[in-house]
C-alpha positions in Angstrom: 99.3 79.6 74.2 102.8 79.9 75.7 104.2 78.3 78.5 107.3 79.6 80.3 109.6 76.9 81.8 111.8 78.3 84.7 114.2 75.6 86.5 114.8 76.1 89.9 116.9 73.5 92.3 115.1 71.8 94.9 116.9 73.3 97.4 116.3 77.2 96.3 112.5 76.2 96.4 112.9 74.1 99.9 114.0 77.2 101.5 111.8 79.6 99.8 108.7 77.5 101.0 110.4 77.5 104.6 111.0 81.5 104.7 106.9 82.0 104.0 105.9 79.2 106.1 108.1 81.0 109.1 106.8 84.3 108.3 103.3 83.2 108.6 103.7 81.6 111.6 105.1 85.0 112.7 102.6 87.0 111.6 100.0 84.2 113.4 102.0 84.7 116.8 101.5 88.5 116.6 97.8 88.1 116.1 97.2 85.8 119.1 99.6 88.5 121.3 97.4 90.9 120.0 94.3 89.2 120.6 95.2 88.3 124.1 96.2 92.2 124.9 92.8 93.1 123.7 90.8 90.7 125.6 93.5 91.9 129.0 92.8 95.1 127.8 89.0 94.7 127.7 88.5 92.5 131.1 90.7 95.7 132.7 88.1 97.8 131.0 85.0 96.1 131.9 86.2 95.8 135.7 86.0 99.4 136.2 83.3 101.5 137.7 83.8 104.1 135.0 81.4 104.5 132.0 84.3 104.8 129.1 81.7 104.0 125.9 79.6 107.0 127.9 82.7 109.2 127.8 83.2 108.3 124.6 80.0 109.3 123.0 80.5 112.5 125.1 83.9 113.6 123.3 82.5 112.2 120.4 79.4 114.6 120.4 81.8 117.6 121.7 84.3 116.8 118.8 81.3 117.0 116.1 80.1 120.3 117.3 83.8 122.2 117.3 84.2 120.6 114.1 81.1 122.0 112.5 81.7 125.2 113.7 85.2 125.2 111.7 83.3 124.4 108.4 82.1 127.4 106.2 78.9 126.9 104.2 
C-alpha cells in the first residue's frame, strides 16, 4: 500500500472549505426560491375554475395520435 502525503497551509484549506460551504448554501437558497414559486405557482393553479390536468391529458392524447401517424411500420 502507498500513501500519498500532500501539504497544504491551513489557510488554502480554510478558504477552500468556506468557498463549498458558500456554494451550498447557494444552491440551498435556489431550491427554497424554487420551491416557493412552485407552491405560488400551484395555489394560482388550483384557484382557477379551469380544468388544466384535463387539458392536459387532451393535448397529450392529440399529440400521441399526430405522432403515430408520422411513424412508418
Amino acid at each position: 500500500m502507498s500513501k500519498i502525503i500532500v501539504e497544504l497551509a491551513d489557510e488554502d484549506l480554510m478558504q477552500f472549505g468556506e468557498i463549498k460551504i458558500k456554494e451550498e448554501i447557494e444552491q440551498t437558497f435556489r431550491w427554497l426560491r424554487m420551491k416557493g414559486l412552485l407552491k405560488g405557482i400551484s395555489h394560482s393553479l388550483s384557484g382557477l375554475e379551469k380544468d388544466y390536468e384535463g387539458e392536459v391529458e387532451d393535448i397529450k392524447k392529440e399529440v400521441w395520435i399526430e405522432y403515430k401517424k408520422d411513424i412508418s411500420l
